[in-house]
N, C-alpha and C positions, 0 to 999 in steps of 0.2 A: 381422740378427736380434736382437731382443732377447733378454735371461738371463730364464730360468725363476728369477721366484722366486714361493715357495710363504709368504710372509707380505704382507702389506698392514694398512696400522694406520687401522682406522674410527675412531677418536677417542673424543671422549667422556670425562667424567669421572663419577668416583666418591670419595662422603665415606662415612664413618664416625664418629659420635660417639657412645660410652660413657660410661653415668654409673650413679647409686646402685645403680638397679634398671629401668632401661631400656637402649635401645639404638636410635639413629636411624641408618639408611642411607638413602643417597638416591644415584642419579646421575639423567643426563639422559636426554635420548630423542632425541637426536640423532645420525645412522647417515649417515657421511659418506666419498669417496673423494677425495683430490685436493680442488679446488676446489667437486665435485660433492655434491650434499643427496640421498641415495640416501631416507632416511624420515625425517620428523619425528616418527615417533611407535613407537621402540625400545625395549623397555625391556630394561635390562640388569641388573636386579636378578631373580634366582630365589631361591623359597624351601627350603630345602635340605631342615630339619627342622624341629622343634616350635617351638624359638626361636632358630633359625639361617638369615641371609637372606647371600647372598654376590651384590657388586654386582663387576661384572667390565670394562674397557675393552681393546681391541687389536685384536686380527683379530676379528671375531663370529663366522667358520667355527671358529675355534678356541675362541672360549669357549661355543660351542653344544655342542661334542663333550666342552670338561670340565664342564658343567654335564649333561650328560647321563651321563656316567662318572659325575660322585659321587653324583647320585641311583639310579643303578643299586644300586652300594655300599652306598648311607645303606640303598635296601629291602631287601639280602641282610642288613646288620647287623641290622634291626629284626627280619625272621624268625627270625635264629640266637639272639638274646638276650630276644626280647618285651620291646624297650623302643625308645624315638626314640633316637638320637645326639644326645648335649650338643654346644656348640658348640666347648668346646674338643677333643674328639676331634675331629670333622669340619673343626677348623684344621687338626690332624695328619696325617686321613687326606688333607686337599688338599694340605699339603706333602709328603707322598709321594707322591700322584701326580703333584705338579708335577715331581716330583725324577726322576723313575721316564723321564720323558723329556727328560731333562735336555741328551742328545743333540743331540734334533730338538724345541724345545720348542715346548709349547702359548704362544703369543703375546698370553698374555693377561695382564694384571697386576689384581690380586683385591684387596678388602678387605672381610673378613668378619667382619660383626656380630651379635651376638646375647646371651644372656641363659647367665650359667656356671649347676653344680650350686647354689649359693648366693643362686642368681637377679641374682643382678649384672652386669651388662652390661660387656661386652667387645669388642674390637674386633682382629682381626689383621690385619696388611698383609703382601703379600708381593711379593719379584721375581717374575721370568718361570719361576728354577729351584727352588723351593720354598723358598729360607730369608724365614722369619718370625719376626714379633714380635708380643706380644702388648705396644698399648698404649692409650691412652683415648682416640685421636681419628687419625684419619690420610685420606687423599685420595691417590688413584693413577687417571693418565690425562692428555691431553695440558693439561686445567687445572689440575693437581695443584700446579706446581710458583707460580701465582697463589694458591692457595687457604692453603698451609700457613705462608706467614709470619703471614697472619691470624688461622689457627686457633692458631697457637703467639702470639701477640700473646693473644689472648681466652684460651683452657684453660690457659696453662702447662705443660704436664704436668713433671714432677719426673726427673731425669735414670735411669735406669736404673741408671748406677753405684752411686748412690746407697747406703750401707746405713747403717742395716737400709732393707730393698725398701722406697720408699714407694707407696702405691696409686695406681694409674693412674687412673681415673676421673675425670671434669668434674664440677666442682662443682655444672654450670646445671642449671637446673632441668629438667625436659621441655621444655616450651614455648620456653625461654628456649634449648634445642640447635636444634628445630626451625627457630627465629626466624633463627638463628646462618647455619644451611644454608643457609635461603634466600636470605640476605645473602652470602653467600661465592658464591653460583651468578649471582645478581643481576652482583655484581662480576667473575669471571671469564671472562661469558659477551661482560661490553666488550669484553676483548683477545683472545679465543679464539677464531676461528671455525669450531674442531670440537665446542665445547659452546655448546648454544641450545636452543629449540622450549619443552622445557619440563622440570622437573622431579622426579621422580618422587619420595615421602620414603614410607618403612615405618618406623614408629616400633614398637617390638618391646617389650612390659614384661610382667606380671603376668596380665595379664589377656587376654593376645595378642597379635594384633598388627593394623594397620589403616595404610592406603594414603590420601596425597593426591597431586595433581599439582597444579604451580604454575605457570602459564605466563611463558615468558623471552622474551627480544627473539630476532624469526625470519629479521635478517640477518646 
């Protein structure tokens, strides 16, 4: 007989890039088990709040149950206060409930972008048990570990130790982040074959936010 286990990892990755006054997420749409291509066309990007998008890779039974937890939340907080949740609270209130089942956890690994009080784009990544960072660019999922030498090659970002704090954000421009994604997805989807099919980008600033999809190699 085989062991009951109650995780399974559908693959997939996920970026984040933060800059002036926007904020780009993108993963893929590819939903896989084993060797097998369960969908090509997943998306694992949800919109949480006003300017808050959380792209999630691992189990999808697991990150279908915390994307539906914190939307539950985000609507009890908007009732109780008459306002949306910023995004740095809803980093906080996901790192407590990552934490909160820290036991038996959710199997999902997050990286959540959006737009702060001052409109400047932001990006948090996180483990499986809630601790996070907030930093200006990061990638979680089984292409993650392809993607970040690049992105630390191209954004730099400035060490945290650092003081006094320097600003996390990418200097690129919008276009010039977007441009970024697509080339890091291009590239990761050669050696990965839990990321492909296609691309998903939400680019999040000022004025909203708005959806394209880029098609990737589908073997």
């Amino acid at each position: 007989m085989g062991r009951f286990d109650p995780y399974e990892n559908n693959g997939g990755t996920c970026v984040a890039i933060a800059g002036t006054d926007y904020c780009v997420v993108a993963a893929d749409t590819r939903l896989s088990v084993g060797y097998s291509i369960l969908t090509r066309d997943h998306s694992k990007i949800a919109h949480l709040a006003d300017k808050c998008v959380l792209a999630s890779s691992g189990f999808q039974g697991d990150v279908k149950a915390l994307q539906k937890n914190l939307s539950a939340k985000e609507l009890v907080y908007e009732h109780n206060h008459n306002k949306k949740m910023s995004c740095p609270a809803m980093a906080q209130l996901l790192s407590n409930t990552l934490y909160y089942k820290r036991f038996f956890p959710y199997y999902a690994f997050n990286v959540l972008g959006g737009l702060d009080s001052q409109g400047k784009g932001c990006v948090f990544t996180y483990d499986a048990v809630g601790s996070y960072e907030r930093t200006g660019y990061s990638a979680q999922g089984t292409g993650a570990a392809l993607m970040m030498p690049v992105l630390d090659n191209q954004l730099k970002s400035p060490s945290p130790l650092l003081l006094p704090a320097r600003d996390a954000v990418t200097p690129l421009s919008e276009s010039d982040a977007v441009d970024l994604v697509k080339d890091v997805f291009a590239s990761a989807t050669e050696r990965d074959i839990y990321t492909g099919d296609k691309v998903e980008i939400v680019v999040i600033n000022r004025s909203g936010s708005h959806r394209e999809c880029i098609e990737l190699r589908k073997d």
